[in-house]
Structure formats: structure tokens, C-alpha cells
C-alpha positions as CSV (number, residue, x, y, z in Angstrom):
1,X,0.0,0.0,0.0
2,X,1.4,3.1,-0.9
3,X,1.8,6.5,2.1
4,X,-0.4,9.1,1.9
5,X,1.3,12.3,2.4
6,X,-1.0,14.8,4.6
7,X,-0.3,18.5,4.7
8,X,-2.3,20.1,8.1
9,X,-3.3,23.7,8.2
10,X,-4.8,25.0,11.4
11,X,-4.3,27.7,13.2
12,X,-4.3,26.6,16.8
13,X,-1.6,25.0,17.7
14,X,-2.7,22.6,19.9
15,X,-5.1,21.1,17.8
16,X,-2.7,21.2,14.6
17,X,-0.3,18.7,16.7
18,X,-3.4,16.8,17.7
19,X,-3.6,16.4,14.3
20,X,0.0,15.4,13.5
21,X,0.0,12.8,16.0
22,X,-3.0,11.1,15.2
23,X,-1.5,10.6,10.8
24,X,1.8,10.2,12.7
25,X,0.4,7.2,14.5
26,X,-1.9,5.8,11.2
27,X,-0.5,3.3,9.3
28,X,-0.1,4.3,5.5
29,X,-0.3,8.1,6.5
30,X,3.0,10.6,6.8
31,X,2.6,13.7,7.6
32,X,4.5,16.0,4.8
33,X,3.9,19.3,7.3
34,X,1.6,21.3,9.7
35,X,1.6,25.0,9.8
36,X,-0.6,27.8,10.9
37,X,-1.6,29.3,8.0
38,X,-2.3,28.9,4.3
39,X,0.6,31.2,3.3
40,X,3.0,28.7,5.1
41,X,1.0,25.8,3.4
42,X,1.9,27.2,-0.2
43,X,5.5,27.3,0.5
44,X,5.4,24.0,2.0
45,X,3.7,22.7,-0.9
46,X,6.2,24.4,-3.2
47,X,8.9,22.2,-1.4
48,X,7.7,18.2,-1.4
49,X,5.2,16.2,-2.8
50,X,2.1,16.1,-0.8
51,X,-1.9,14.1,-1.8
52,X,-3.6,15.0,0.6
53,X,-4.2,18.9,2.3
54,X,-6.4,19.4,5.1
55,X,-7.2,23.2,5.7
56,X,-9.2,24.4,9.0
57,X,-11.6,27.6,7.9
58,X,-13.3,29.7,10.5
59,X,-15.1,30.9,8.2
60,X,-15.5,31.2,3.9
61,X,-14.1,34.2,3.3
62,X,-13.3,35.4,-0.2
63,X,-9.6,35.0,1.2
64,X,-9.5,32.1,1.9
65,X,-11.6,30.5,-1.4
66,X,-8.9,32.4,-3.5
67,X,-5.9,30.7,-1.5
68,X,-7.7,26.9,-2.2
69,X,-8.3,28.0,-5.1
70,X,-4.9,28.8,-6.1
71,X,-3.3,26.2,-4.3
72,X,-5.6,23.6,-6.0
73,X,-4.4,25.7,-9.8
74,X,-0.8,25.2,-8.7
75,X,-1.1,21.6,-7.5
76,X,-4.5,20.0,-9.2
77,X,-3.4,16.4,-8.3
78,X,-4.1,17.4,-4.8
79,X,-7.3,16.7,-2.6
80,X,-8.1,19.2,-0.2
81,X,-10.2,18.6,2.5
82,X,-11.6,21.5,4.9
83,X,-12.7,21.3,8.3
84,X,-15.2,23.6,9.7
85,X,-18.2,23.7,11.4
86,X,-19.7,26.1,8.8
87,X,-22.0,23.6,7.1
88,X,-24.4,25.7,5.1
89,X,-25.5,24.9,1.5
90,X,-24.0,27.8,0.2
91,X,-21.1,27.3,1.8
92,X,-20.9,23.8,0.5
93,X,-21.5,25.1,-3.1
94,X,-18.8,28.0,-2.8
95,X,-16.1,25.8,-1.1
96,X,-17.0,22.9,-4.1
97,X,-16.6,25.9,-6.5
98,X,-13.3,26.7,-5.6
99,X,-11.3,22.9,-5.5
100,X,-12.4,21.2,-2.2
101,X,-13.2,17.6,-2.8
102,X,-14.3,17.2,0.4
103,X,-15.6,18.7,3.8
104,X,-15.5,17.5,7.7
């Protein structure tokens, strides 16, 4: 079985290493990097092959839909997954819009 490389972007700490810890642990899972912010996450990404980006948004802001989807222009291999607790239908249509192929 071939390693899935996970990139983690959250910005509280705590829960980012969590998060590190928990793919760290998984069998088939390494963890390519886990930053704070989605800035940090593009030049991460610029450096080593990742499949797999999961991206904590407080909210969908226009920033942030322009960042995934940029990133997902750059890199279109890549699946990015999005954590929030943001659930509405319009949200789910904007994020979809923009690259994410999926949402937790």
C-alpha cells in the first residue's frame, strides 16, 4: 500500500499537533507538514510532494476561497479537505466551486 502524504493547516496550535500525531500514528499516512496558516501551506507545498491537504476555515471568506483556489491551480493532483463547522449549502457550493473535494 502506498503512504499518503498529509499536509495540516490549522491555526491553533494545539489542535494542529493533535492532528500530527493522530497521521503520525496511522498506518499508510505521513505527515508532509503542519503550519498555521495557508501562506505557510503554499510554500510548504512548493517544497515536497504532498496528496492529501487538510485546511481548517473559520469561516469562507473570499480569502481564503482564492488561497484553495490557487493552491488547487498550482497543484490539481491534490485533494483538499476543509474542516469547519460552517455547514451551510452555500457554503458547501462555494467551497466545491473553488477545489475542495471534500468537507469534515
Amino acid at each position: 500500500m502506498a503512504t499518503i502524504k498529509v499536509g495540516l493547516v490549522d491555526l491553533e496550535t494545539m489542535f494542529r499537533e493533535g492532528l500530527v500525531k493522530m497521521f503520525e500514528n496511522a498506518t499508510g499516512y505521513k505527515v508532509s507538514f503542519g503550519v498555521g496558516s495557508t501562506k505557510d501551506a503554499c510554500v510548504k507545498l512548493r517544497k515536497g510532494t504532498t496528496n492529501v491537504l487538510i485546511i481548517d476555515i473559520e469561516q469562507v471568506l473570499s480569502s481564503q476561497l482564492h488561497c484553495i483556489s490557487a493552491i488547487k491551480i498550482k497543484h490539481p493532483d491534490l485533494k483538499i479537505i476543509v474542516l469547519t463547522n460552517y455547514c451551510s449549502e452555500v457554503s458547501l457550493r462555494l467551497l466545491k466551486n473553488e477545489g475542495v473535494d471534500g468537507m469534515i
